[in-house]
Legacy VTK file of the C-alpha trace (Angstrom):
# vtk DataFile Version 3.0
C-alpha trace
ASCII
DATASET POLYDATA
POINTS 440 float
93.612 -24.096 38.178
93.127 -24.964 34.403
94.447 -21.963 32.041
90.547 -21.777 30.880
89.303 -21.156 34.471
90.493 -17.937 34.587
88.185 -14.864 34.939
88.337 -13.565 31.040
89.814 -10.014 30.706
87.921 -7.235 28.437
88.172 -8.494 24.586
86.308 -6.854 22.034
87.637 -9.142 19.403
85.989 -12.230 20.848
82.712 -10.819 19.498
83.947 -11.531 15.971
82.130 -15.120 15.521
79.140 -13.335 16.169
79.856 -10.618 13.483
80.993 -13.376 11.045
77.876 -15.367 11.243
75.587 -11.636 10.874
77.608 -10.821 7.987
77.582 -13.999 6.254
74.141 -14.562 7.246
71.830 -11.523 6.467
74.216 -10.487 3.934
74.121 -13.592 2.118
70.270 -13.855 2.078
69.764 -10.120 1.556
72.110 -10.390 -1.587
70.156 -13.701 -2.905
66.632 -12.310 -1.993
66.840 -8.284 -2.796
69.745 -8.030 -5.159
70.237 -10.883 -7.104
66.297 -11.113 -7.089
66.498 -15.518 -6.539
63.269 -17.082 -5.563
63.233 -17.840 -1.853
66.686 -16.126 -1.644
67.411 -16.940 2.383
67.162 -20.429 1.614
70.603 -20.424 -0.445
72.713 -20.444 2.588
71.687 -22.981 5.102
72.364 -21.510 8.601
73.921 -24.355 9.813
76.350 -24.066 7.271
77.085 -20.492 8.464
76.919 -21.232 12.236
79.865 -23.667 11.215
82.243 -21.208 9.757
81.668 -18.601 12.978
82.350 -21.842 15.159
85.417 -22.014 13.384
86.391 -18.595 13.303
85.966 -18.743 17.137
88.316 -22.101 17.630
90.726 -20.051 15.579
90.850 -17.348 18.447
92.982 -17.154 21.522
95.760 -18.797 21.061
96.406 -18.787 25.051
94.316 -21.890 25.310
95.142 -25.340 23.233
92.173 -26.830 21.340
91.198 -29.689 23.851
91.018 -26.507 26.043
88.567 -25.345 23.859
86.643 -28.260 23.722
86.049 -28.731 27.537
84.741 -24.796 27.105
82.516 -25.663 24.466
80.901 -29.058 26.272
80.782 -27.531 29.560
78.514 -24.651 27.451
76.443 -27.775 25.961
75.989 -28.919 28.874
73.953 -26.318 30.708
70.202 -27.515 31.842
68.828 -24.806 29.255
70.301 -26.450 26.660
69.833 -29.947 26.891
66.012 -29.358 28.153
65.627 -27.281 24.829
67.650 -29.983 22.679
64.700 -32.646 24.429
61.683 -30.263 23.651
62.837 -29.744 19.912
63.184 -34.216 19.863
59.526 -34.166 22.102
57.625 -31.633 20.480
58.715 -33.241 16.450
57.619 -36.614 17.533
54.273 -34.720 18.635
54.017 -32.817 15.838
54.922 -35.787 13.291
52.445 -37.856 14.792
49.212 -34.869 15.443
49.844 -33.993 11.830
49.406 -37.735 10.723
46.348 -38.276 12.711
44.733 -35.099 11.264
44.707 -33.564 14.752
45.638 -30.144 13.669
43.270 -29.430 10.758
40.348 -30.270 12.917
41.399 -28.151 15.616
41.843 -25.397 13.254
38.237 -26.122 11.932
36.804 -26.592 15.010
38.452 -23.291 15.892
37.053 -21.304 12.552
34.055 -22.697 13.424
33.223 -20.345 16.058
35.901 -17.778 15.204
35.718 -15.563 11.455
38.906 -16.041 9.585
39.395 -12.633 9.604
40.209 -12.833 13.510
41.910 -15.997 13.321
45.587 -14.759 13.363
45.069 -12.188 15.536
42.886 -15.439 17.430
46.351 -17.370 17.189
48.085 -14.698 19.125
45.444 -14.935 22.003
46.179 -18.562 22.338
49.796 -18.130 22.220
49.844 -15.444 25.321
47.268 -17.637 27.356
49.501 -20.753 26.808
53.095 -19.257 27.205
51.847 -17.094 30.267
50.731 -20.492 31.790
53.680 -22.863 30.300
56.185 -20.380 31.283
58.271 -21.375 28.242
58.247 -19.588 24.806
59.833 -22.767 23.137
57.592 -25.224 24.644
54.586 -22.681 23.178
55.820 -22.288 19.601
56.378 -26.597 19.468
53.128 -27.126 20.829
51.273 -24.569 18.408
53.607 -24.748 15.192
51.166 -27.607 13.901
48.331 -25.567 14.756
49.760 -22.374 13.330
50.631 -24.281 9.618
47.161 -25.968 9.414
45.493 -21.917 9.963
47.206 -21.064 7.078
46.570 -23.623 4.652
42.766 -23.627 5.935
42.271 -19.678 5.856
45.124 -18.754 2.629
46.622 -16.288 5.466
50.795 -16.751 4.890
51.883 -19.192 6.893
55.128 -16.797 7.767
52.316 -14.509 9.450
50.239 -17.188 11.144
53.853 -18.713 12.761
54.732 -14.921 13.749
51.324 -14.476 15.804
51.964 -17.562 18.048
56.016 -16.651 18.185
55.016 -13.220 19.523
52.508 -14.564 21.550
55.227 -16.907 23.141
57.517 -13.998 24.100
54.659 -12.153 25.694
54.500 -15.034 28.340
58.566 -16.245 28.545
58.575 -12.216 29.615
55.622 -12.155 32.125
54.950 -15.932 33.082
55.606 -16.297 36.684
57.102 -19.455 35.812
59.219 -18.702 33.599
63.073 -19.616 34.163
63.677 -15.518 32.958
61.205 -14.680 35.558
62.944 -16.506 37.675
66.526 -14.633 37.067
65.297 -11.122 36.626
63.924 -11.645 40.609
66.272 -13.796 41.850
69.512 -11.371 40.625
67.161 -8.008 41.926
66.237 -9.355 45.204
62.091 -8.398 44.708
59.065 -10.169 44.962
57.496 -12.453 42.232
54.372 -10.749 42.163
55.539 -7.368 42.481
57.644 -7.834 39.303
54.997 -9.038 37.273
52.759 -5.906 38.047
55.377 -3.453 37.058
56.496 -5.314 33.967
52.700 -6.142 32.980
51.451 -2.215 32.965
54.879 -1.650 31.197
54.062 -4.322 28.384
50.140 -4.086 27.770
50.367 -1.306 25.539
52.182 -3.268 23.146
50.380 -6.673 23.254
46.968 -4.711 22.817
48.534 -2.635 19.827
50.077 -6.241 18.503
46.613 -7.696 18.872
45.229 -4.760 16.851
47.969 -5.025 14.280
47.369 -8.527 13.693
43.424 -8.048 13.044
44.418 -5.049 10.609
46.994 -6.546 7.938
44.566 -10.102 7.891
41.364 -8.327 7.891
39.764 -9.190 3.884
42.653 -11.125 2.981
41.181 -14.506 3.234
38.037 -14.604 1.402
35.891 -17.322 2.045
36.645 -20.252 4.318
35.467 -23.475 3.301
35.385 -25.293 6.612
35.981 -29.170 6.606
34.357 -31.434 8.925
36.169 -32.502 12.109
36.595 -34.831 14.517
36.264 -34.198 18.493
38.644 -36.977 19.099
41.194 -35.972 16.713
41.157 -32.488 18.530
41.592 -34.172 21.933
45.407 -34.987 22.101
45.959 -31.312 21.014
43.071 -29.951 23.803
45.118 -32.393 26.350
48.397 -30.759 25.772
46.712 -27.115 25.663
45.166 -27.688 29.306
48.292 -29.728 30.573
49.949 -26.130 29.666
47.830 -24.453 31.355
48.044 -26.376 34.328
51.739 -26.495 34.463
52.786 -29.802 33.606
56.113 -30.415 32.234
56.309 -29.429 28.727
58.694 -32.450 27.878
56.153 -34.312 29.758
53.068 -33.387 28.307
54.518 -33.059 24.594
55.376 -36.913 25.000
51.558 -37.141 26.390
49.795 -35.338 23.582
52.342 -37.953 20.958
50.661 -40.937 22.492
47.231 -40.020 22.531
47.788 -38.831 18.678
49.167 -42.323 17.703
46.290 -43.548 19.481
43.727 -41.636 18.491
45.416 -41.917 14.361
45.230 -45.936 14.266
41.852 -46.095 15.836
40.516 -43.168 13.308
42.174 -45.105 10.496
44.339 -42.211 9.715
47.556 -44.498 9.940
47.811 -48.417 10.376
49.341 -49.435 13.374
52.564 -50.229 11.862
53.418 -46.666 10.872
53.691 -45.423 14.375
57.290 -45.347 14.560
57.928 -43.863 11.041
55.395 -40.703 11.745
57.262 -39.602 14.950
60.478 -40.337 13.062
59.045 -38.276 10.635
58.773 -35.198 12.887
61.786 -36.214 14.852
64.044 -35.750 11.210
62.763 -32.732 11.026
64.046 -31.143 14.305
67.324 -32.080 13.502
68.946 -29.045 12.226
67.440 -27.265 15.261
68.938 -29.722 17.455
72.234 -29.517 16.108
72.254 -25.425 15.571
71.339 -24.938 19.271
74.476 -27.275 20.162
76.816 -25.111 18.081
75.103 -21.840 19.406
76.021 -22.950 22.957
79.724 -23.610 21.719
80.049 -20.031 20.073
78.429 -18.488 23.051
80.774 -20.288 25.761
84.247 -19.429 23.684
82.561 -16.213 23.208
82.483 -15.436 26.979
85.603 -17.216 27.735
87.542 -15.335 25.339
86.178 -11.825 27.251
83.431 -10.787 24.843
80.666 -10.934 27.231
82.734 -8.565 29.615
84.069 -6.034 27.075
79.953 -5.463 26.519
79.417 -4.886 30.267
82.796 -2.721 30.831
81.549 -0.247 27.692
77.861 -0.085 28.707
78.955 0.458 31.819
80.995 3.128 31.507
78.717 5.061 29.840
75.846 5.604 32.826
75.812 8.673 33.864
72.059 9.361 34.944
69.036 7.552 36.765
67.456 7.460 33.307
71.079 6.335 31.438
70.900 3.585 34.195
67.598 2.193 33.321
68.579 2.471 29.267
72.164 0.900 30.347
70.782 -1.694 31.923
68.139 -2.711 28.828
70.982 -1.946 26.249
73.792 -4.354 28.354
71.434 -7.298 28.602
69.763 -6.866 25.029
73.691 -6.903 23.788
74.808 -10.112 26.353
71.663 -11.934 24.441
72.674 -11.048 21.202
75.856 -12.304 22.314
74.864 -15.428 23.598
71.128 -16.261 21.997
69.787 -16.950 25.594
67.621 -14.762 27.336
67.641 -16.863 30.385
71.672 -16.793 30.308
71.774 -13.358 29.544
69.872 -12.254 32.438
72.666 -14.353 34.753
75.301 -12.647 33.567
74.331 -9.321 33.488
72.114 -9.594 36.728
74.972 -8.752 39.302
76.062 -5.803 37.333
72.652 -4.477 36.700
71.677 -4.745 40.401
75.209 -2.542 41.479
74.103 0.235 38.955
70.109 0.151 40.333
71.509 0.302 43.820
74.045 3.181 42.720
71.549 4.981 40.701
68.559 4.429 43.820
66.280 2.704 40.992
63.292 0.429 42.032
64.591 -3.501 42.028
61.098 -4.297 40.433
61.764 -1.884 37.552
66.036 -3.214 37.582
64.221 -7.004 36.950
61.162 -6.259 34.950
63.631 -4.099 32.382
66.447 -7.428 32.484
63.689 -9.766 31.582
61.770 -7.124 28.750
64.981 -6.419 26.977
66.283 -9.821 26.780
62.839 -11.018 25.508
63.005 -8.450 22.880
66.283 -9.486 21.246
65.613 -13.147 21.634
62.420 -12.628 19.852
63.924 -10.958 16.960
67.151 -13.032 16.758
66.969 -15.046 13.574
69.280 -17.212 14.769
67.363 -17.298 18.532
66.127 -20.458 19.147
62.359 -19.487 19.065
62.546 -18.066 15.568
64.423 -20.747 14.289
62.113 -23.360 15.759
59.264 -21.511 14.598
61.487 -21.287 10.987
60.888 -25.174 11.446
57.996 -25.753 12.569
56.438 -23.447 9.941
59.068 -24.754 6.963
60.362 -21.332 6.285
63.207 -18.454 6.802
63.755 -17.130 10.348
64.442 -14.118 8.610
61.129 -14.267 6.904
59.424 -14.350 10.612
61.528 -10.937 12.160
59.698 -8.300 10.227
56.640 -9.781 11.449
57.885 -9.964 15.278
55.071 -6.978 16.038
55.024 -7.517 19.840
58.841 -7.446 20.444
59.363 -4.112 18.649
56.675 -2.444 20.610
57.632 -4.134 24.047
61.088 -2.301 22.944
59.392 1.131 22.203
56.820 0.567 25.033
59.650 0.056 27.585
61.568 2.804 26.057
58.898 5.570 26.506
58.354 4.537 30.555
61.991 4.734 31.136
61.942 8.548 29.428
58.709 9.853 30.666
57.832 7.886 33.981
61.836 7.366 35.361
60.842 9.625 38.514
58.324 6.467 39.951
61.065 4.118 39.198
63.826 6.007 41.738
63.715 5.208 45.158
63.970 8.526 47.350
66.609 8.520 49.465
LINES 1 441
440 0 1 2 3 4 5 6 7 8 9 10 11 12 13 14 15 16 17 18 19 20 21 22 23 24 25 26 27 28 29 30 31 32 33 34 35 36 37 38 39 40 41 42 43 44 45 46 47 48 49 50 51 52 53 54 55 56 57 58 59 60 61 62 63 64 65 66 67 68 69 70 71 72 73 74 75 76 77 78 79 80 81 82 83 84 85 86 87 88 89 90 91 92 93 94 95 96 97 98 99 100 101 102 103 104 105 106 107 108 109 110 111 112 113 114 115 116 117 118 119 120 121 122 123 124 125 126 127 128 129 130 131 132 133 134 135 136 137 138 139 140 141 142 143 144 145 146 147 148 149 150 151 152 153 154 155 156 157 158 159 160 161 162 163 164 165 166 167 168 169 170 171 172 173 174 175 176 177 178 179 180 181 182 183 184 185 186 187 188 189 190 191 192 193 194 195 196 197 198 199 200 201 202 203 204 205 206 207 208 209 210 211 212 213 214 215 216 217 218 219 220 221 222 223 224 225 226 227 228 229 230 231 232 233 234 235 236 237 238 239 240 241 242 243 244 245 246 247 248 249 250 251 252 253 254 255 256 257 258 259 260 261 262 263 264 265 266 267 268 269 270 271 272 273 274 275 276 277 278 279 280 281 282 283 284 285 286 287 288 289 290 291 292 293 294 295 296 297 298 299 300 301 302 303 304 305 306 307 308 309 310 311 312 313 314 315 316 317 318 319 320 321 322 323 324 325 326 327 328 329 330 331 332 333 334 335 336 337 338 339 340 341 342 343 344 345 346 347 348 349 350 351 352 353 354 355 356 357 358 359 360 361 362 363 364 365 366 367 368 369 370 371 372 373 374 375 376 377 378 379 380 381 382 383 384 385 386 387 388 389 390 391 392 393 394 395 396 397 398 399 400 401 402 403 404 405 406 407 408 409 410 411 412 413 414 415 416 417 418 419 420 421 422 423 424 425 426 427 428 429 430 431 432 433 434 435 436 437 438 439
């Protein structure tokens, strides 16, 4: 067996990329922004840049294993399906939005959408959208590329900041990616609990309503005045067809990589025969959007490579050996359970992932502690939701961050839904734990 094969003992240490980047990251931006009072302050220190140094810092660990050791750890991390699917969506969904953008697809959608919705609702109208297409996608990536566009063009059209139109479809994303029956966290949370599909959603939808109804309220009180007048601009029905093509192939459950590339032909299409574009700039406005996903691309590689030395150097099982240990109760169980996989995705900046990993050790404390397998998967999928949505360096924020040509850190204050799916979550583990224990 290869030295790096082995199961990876209890290391606190190997956390420290993860610390590094935090450190160098927040503290960099919140010294630039707050302190040093420089315009745009998060900006000065490109993440990348920083993701690069905790890389480093993590290649510099362990000396047990040699660096080509390392490598096959960090390429055998690339290589997971989540990643390279997600590396293809950020590719798919510039090209789309490169090429919508061009054809003038987005603006008249966004008029078209004003014209039968007030401003004033139109944020809270974006986070709507976002929920109905995530819940139906299954994929809070695939929702943020295919609304980004649409999210950018609300804001110009209505003055609302574009950091708070971005934020409404982000939150709306994570609302589906945590109920969507499609969804590949879905999918773990049952699969690792052993319940039902549907019986899973029901739980985790009465535990999450509260908070997308409070979100939805939210969102209608800090944009409600703040636009003024709209001045709506004519708009064309078939410039608003590629995007209503990609909106129903969502809903429908078509591929998102499929239906992104879909939506970018009918918007080159639909662009030369508008006149928006001659026919020879087809290439250069996908290549446009393409360029622009790069740093995504790339930052979601180097995530995976942090996250895989991360768990082969023990960090991943230090955090389940001291949550562990500390479960004493039905109730510590449940808040065990949410705290262990809300740490394993901080760890790793995959929900999906850290569901996996934690799933097996959450199902041997709900079968210890008698607790309800739906409540064991609906709390797995909630709490790993809720720290992917906040994570600035989570690849929905910093997708979003793109899409919306912003900070990621600009977008967390703003992440409404995931702080009350948190709280919401919180209060039915301490006042409803009794219906979530199965008598013996």
């Amino acid at each position: 067996m290869d030295q790096h094969q082995s199961a990876p003992r209890s290391n606190p240490v190997a956390l420290a990329p993860i610390l590094v980047f935090l450190a160098l990251y927040l503290g960099s931006g919140i010294t630039f922004e707050y302190i040093l009072k420089i315009e745009n302050g998060f900006y000065q220190t490109p993440a990348i840049v920083i993701f690069l140094i905790a890389l480093a810092v993590a290649c510099f660990q362990n000396r047990k294993l040699d660096f080509n050791a390392k490598l096959k750890v960090m390429a055998n991390g690339v290589a997971d399906e989540n990643i390279l699917t997600m590396c293809l969506v950020f590719l798919a969904a510039g090209a789309f939005s490169g090429a919508i953008s061009a054809a003038g697809g987005a603006d008249s959608t966004v008029y078209l959408f004003l014209t039968f919705l007030p401003s004033q609702f139109a944020v809270a109208g974006l986070f709507l959208i976002a929920c109905f297409v995530s819940i139906s996608m299954g994929t809070s990536v695939g929702t943020i590329s295919a609304l980004a566009p649409f999210a950018v063009s609300m804001s110009q059209a209505t003055g609302f900041d574009v950091v708070i139109c971005i934020a409404a479809v982000a939150c709306g994303a994570m609302f589906g990616d945590n109920l969507s029956m499609i969804s590949d966290t879905t999918i773990a949370a049952v699969r690792t609990q052993g319940c039902e599909m549907k019986d899973k959603f029901r739980m985790n939808f009465l535990i999450v309503l509260p908070a997308a109804i409070i979100t939805l309220i939210l969102f209608v009180v800090i944009t409600w005045g703040g636009s003024g007048q709209v001045e709506l601009q004519p708009y064309s029905l078939w410039k608003v067809l590629p995007y209503l093509v990609v909106l129903v192939g969502a809903v429908v459950g078509v591929n998102v990589f499929l239906i992104l590339m879909i939506g970018t032909v009918l918007s080159l299409i639909v662009g030369v025969a508008t006149g928006a574009f001659a026919w020879t700039q087809v290439f250069s406005v996908m290549g446009t959007g393409v360029t622009a996903m790069y740093d995504i691309t790339v930052i979601s590689i180097i995530v995976a490579c942090i996250g895989a030395l991360v768990k082969e150097y023990g960090g991943i099982q230090w955090l389940i050996d001291f949550i562990g240990r500390r479960i004493k109760t039905a109730k510590g169980a449940q808040i065990g359970i949410a705290g262990l996989v809300a740490a394993v995705d901080v760890a790793t900046a995959n929900n999906t992932v850290a569901i996996v990993m934690t799933g097996s050790i959450a199902k041997d404390i709900s079968e210890e502690y008698n607790i309800d397998p739906r409540r064991t998967a609906s709390l797995l999928d909630i709490f790993a939701s809720v720290m992917q949505g906040i994570l600035p360096y989570g690849a929905q924020l910093l997708y979003a961050a793109a899409g919306a040509g912003v900070s990621a850190m600009q977008i967390v204050p703003y992440m409404f839904y995931c702080y009350l799916m948190a709280v919401s979550a919180i209060l039915f583990i301490l006042f409803f734990a009794k219906k979530s224990v199965i008598s013996k």
